[in-house]
MARLO-109693 format. One record per atom (N, C-alpha, C): residue in three letters; x, y, z; atom name. Coordinates in steps of 0.05 Angstrom, whole numbers, plus 32768, in hexadecimal, padded with zeros to 4 digits. Each point is the difference from the previous one (the first is absolute). Last residue first. Example, Ala and Ser with C-alpha at 12.3 -4.5 7.8 and 13.67 -1.06 7.14 Angstrom:
<rs>
<code=SER	xx=8101	yy=7FD3	zz=808E	site=N>
<code=SER	xx=8010	yy=8018	zz=8001	site=CA>
<code=SER	xx=7FF1	yy=8016	zz=800E	site=C>
<code=ALA	xx=8006	yy=7F8D	zz=7FFF	site=N>
<code=ALA	xx=7FEE	yy=8018	zz=8000	site=CA>
<code=ALA	xx=8012	yy=8018	zz=8000	site=C>
</rs>
This chain:
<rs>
<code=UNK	xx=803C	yy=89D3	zz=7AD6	site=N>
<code=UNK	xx=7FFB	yy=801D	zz=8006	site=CA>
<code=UNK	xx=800D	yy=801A	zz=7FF2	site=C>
<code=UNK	xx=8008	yy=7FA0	zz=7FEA	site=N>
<code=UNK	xx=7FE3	yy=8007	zz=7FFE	site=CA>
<code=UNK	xx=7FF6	yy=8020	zz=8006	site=C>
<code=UNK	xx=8054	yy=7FCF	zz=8008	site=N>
<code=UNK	xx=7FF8	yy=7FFF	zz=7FDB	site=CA>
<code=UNK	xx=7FDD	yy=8011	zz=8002	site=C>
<code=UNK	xx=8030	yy=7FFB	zz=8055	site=N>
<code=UNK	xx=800E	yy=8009	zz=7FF2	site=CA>
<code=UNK	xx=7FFC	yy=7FFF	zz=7FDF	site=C>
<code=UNK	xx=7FCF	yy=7FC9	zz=803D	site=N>
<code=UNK	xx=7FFE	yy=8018	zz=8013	site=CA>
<code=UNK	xx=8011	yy=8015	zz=7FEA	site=C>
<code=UNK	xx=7FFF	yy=7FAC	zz=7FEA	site=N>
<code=UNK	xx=7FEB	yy=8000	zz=7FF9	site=CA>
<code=UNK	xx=8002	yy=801B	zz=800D	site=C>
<code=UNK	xx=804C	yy=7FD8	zz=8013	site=N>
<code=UNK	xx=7FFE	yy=800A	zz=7FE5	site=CA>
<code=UNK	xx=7FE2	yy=8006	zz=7FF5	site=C>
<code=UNK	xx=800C	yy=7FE4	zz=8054	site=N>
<code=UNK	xx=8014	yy=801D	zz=8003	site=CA>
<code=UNK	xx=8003	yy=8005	zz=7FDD	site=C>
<code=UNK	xx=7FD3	yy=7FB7	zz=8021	site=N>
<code=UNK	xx=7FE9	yy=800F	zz=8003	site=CA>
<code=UNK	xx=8012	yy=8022	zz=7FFC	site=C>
<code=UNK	xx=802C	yy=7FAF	zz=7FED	site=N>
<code=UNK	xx=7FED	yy=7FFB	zz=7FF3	site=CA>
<code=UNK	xx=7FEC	yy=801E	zz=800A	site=C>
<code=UNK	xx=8046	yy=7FE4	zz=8030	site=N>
<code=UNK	xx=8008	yy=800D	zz=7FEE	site=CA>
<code=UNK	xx=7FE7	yy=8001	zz=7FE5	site=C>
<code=UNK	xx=7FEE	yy=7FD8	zz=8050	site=N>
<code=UNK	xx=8006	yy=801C	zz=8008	site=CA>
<code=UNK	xx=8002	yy=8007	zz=7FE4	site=C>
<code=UNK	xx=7FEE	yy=7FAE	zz=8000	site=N>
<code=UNK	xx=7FF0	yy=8011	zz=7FFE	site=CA>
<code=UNK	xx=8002	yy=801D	zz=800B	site=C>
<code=UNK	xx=804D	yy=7FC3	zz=7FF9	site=N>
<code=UNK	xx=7FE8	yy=7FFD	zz=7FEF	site=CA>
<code=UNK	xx=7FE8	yy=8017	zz=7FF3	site=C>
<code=UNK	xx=8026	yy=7FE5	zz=805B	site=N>
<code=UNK	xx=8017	yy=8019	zz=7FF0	site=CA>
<code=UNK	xx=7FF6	yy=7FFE	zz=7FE1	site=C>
<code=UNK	xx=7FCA	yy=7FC1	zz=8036	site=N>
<code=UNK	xx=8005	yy=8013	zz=8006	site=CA>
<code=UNK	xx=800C	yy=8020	zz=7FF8	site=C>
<code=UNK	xx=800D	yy=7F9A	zz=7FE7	site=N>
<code=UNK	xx=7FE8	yy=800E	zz=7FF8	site=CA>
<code=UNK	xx=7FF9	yy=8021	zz=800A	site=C>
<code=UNK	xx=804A	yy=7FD0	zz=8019	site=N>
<code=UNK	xx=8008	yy=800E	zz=7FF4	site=CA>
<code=UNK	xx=7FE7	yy=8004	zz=7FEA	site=C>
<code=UNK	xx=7FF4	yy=7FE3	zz=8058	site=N>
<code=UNK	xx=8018	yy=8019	zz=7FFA	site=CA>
<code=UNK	xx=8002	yy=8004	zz=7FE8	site=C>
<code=UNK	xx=7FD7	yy=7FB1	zz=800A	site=N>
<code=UNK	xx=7FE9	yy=8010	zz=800C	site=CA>
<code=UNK	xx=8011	yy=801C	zz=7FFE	site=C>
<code=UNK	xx=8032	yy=7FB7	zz=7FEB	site=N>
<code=UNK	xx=7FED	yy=7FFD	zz=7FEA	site=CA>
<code=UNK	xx=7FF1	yy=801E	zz=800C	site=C>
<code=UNK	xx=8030	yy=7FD3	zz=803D	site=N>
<code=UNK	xx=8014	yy=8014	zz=7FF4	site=CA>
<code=UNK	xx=7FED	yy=8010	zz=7FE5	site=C>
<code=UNK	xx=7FD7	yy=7FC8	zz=8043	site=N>
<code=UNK	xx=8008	yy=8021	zz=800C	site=CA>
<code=UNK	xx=8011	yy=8008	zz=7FED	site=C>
<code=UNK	xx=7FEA	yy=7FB1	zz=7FEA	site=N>
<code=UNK	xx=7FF7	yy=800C	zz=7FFD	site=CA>
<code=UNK	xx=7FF7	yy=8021	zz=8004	site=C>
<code=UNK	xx=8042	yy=7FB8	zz=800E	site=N>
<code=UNK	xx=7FFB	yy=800B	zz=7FE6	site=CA>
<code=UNK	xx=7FE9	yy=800D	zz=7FF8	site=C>
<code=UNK	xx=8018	yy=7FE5	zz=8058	site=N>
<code=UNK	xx=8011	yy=8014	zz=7FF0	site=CA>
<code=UNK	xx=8003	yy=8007	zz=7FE1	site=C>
<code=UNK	xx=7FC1	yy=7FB7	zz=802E	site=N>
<code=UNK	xx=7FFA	yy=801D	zz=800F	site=CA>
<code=UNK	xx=8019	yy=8011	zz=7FF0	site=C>
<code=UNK	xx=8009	yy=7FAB	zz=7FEA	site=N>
<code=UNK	xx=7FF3	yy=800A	zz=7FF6	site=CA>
<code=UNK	xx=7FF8	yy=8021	zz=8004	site=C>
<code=UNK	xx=803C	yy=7FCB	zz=802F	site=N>
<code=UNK	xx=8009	yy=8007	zz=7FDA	site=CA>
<code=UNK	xx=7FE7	yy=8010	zz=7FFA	site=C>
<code=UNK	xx=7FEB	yy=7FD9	zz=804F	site=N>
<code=UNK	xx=8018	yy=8019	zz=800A	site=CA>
<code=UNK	xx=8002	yy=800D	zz=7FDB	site=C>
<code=UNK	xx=7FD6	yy=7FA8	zz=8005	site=N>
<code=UNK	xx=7FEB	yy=801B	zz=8002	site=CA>
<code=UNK	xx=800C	yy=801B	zz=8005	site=C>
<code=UNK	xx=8034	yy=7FAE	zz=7FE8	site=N>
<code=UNK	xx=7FF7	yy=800D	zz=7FEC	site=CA>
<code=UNK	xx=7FDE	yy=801C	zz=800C	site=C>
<code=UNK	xx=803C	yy=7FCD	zz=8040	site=N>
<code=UNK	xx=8013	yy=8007	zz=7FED	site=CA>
<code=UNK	xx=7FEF	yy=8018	zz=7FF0	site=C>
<code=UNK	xx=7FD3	yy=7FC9	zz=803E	site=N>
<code=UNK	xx=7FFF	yy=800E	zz=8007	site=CA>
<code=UNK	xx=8018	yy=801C	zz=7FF0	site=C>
<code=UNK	xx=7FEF	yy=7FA1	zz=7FDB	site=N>
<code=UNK	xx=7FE6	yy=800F	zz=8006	site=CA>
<code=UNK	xx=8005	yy=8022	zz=800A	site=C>
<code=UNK	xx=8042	yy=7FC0	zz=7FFD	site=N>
<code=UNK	xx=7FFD	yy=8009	zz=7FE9	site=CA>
<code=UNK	xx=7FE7	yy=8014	zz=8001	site=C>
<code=UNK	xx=8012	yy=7FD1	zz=8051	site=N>
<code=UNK	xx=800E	yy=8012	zz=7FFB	site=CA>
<code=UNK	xx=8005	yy=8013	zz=7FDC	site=C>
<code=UNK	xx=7FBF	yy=7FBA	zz=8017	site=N>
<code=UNK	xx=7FF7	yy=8016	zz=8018	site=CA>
<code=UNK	xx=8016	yy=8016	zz=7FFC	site=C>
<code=UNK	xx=8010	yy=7FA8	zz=7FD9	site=N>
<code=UNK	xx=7FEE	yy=800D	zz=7FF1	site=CA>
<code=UNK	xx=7FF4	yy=8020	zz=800F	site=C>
<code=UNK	xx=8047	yy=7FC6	zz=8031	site=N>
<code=UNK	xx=8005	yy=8009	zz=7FDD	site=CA>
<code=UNK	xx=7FF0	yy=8012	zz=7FF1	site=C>
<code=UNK	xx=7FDE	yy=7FD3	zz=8052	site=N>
<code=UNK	xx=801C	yy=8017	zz=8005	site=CA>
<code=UNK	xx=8008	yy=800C	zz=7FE7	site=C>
<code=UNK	xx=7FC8	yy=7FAF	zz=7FF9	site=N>
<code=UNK	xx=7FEF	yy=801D	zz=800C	site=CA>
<code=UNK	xx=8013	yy=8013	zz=7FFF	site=C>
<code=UNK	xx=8027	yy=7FB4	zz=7FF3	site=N>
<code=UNK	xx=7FF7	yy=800E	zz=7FE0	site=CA>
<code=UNK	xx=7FF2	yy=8013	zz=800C	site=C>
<code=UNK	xx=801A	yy=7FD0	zz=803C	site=N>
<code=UNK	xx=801E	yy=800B	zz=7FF9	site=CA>
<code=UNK	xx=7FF9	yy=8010	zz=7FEC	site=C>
<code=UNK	xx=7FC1	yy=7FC6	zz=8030	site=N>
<code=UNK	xx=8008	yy=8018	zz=8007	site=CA>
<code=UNK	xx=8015	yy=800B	zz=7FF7	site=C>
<code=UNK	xx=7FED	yy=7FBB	zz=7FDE	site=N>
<code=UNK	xx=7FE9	yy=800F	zz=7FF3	site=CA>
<code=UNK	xx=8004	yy=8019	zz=8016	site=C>
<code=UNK	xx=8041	yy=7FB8	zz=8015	site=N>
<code=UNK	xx=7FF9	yy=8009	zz=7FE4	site=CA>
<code=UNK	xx=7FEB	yy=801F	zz=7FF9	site=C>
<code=UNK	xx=8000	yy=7FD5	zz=804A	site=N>
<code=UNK	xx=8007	yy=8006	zz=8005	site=CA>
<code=UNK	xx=8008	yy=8018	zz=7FE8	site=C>
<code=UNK	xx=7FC1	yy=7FB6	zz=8002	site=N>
<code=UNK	xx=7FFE	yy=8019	zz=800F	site=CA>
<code=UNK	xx=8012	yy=800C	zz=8004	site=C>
<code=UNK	xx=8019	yy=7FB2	zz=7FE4	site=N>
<code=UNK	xx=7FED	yy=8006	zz=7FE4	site=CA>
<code=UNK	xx=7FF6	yy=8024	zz=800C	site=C>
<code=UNK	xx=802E	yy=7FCE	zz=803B	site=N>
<code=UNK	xx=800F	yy=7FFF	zz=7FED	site=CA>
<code=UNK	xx=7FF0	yy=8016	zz=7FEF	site=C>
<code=UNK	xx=7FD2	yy=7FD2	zz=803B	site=N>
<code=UNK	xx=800A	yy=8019	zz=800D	site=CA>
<code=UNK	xx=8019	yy=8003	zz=7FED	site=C>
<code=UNK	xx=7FC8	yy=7FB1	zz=7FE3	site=N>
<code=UNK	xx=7FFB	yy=801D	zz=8006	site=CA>
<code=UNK	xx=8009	yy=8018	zz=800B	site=C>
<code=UNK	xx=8035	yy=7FAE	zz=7FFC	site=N>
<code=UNK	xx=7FFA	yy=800C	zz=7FE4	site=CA>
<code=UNK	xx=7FEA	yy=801B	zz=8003	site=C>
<code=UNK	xx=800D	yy=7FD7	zz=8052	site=N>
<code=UNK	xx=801A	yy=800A	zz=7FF5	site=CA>
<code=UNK	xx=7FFA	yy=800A	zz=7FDE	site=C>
<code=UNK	xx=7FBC	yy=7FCD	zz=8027	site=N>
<code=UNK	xx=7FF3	yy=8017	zz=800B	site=CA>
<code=UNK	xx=8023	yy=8012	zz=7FF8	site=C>
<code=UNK	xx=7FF4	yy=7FA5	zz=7FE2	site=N>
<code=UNK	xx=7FEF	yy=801A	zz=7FF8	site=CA>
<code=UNK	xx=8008	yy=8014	zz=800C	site=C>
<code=UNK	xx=8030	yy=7FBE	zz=8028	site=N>
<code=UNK	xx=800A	yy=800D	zz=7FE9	site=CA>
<code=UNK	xx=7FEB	yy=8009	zz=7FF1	site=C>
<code=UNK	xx=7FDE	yy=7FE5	zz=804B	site=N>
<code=UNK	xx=801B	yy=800B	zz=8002	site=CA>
<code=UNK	xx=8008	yy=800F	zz=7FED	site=C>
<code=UNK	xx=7FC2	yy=7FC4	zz=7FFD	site=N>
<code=UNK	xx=7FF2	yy=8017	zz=8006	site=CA>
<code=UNK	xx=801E	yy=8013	zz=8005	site=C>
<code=UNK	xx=800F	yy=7FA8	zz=7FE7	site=N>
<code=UNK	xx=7FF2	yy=8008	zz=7FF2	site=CA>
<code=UNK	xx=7FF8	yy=8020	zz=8003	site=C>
<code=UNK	xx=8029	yy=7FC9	zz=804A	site=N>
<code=UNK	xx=8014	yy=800D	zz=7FF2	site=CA>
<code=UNK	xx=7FEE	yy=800B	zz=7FDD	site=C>
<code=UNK	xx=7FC7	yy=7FD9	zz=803C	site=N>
<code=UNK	xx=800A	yy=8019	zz=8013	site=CA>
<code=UNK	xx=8017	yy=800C	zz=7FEF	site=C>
<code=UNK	xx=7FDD	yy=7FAE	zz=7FE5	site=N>
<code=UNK	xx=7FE4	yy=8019	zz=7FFB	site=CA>
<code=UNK	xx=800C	yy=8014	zz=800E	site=C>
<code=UNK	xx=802E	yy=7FB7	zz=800F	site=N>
<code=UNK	xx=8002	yy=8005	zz=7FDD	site=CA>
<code=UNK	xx=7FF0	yy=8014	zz=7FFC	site=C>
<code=UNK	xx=7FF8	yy=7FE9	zz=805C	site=N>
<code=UNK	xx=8019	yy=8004	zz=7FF5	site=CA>
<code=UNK	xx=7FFB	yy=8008	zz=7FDF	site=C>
<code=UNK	xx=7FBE	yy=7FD1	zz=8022	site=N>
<code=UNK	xx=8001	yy=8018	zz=8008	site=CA>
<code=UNK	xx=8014	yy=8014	zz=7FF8	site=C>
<code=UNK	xx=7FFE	yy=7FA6	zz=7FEE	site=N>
<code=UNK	xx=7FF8	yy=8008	zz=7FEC	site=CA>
<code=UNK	xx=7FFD	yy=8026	zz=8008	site=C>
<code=UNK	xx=8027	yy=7FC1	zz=803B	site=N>
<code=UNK	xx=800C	yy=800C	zz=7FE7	site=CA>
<code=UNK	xx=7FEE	yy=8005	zz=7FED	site=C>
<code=UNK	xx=7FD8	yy=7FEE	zz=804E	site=N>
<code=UNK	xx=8013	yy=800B	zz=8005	site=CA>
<code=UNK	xx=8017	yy=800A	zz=7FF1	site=C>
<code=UNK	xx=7FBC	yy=7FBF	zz=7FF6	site=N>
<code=UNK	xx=7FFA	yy=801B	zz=8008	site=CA>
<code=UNK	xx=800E	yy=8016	zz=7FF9	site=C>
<code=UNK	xx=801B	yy=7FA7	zz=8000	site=N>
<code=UNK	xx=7FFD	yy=8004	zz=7FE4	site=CA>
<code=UNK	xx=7FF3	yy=801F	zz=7FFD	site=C>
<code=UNK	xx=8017	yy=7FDF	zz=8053	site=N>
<code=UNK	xx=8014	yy=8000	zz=7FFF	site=CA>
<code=UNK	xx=7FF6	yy=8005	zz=7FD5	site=C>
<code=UNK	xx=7FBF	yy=7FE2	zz=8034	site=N>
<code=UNK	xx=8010	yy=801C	zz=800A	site=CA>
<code=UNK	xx=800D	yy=8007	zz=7FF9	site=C>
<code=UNK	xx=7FEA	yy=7FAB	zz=7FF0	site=N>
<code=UNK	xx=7FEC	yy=8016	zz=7FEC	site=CA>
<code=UNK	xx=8005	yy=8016	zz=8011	site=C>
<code=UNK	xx=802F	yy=7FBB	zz=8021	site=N>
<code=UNK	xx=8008	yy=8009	zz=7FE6	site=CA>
<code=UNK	xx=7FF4	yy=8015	zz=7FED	site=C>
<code=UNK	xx=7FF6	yy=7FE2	zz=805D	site=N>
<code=UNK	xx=800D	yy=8014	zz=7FFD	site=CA>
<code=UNK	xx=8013	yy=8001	zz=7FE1	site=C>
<code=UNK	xx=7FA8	yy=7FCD	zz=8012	site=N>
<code=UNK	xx=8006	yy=8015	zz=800F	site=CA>
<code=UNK	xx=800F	yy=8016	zz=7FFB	site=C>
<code=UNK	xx=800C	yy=7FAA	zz=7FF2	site=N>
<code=UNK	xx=7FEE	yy=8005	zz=7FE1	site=CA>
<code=UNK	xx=8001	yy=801E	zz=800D	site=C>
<code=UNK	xx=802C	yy=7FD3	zz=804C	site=N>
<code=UNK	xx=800C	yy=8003	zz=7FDE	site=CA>
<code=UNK	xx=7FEF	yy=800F	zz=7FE9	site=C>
<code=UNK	xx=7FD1	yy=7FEA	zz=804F	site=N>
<code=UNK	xx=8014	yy=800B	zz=8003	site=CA>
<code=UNK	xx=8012	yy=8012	zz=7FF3	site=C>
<code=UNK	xx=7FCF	yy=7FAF	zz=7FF2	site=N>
<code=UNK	xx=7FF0	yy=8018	zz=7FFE	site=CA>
<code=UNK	xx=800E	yy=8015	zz=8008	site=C>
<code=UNK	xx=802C	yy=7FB2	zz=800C	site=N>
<code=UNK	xx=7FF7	yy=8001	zz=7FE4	site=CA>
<code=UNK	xx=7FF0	yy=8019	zz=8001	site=C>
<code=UNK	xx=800D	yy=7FEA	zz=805B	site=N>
<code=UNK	xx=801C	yy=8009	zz=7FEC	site=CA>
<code=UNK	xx=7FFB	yy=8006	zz=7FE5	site=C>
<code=UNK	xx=7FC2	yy=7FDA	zz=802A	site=N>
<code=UNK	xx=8000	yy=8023	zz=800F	site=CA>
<code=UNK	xx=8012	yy=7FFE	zz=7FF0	site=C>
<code=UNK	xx=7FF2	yy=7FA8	zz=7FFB	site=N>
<code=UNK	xx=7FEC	yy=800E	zz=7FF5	site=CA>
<code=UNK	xx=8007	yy=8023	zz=7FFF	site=C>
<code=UNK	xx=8036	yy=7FBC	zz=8033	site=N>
<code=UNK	xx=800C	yy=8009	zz=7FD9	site=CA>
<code=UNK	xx=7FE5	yy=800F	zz=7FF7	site=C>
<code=UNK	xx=7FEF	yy=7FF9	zz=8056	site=N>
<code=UNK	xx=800F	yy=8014	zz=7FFF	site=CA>
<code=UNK	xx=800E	yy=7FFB	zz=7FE7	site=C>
<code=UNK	xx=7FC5	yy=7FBB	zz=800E	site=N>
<code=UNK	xx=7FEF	yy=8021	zz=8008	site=CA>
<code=UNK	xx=8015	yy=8010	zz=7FFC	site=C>
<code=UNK	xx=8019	yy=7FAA	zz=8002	site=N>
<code=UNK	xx=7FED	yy=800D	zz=7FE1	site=CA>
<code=UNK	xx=7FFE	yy=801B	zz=8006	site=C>
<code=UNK	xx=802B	yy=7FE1	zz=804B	site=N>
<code=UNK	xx=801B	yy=8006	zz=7FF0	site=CA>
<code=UNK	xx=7FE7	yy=8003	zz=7FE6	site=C>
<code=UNK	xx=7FC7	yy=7FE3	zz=8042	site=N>
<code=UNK	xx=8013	yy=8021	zz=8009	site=CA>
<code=UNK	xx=800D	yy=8000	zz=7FEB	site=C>
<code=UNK	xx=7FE2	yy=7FAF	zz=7FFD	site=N>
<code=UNK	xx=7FEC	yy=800F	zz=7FFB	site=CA>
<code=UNK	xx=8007	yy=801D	zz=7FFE	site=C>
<code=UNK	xx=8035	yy=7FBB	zz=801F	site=N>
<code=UNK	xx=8003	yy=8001	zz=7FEC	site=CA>
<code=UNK	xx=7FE7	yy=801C	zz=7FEB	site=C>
<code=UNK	xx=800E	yy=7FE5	zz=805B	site=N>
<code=UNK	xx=8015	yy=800E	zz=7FFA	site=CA>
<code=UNK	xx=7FFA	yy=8008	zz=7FED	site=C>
<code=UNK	xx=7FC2	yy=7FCC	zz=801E	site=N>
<code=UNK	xx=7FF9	yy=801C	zz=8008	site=CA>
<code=UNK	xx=8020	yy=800F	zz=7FEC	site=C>
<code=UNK	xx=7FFE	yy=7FAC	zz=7FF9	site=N>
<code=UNK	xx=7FE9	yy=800B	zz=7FF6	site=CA>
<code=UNK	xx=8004	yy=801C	zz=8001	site=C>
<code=UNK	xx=8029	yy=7FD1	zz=8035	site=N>
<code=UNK	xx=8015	yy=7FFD	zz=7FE6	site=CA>
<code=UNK	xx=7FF6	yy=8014	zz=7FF3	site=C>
<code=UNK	xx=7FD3	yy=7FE2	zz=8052	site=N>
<code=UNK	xx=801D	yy=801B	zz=8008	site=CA>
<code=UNK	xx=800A	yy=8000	zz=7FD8	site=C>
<code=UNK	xx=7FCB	yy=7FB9	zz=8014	site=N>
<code=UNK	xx=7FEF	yy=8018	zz=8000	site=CA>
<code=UNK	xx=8011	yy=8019	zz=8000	site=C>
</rs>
């Protein structure tokens, strides 16, 4: 009866053991698959902040051309606006003088 019993205990615990195992294999399959999804997200998220960083470099670029050609601009046109100006002086100093 003592054999039995022994013997009964040592099923029961290759039983636990075996389950055990399946256990800490499908964890363990968990667990890397997790992994592969962690280094995955990883290196997206590097290519993205890459990719952002980029496009912040063209903002800078484009913002400074931007702010380039409105300065250009503004002086060409204050220059344009002067010498419409003297223009019309002289324009009104020969109309004032042919006329009067």
């Amino acid at each position: 009866a003592a054999k039995a019993k022994a013997y009964e205990a040592q099923r029961a615990a290759e039983k636990e053991v075996d389950l055990l195992k399946k256990r800490n294999a499908t964890l363990a399959r968990k667990a890397a698959a997790r992994d592969k999804i962690i280094v995955e997200l990883k290196e997206g998220s590097k290519i993205l902040e890459d990719q952002l960083r980029l496009m912040d470099e063209k903002y800078i670029e484009l913002r400074a051309k931007l702010d380039w050609t409105r300065q250009h601009s503004n002086k060409e046109v204050m220059r344009v606006t002067k010498e419409a100006n003297k223009l019309r002086a002289k324009v009104m100093m020969v109309s004032t003088l042919g006329g009067g």
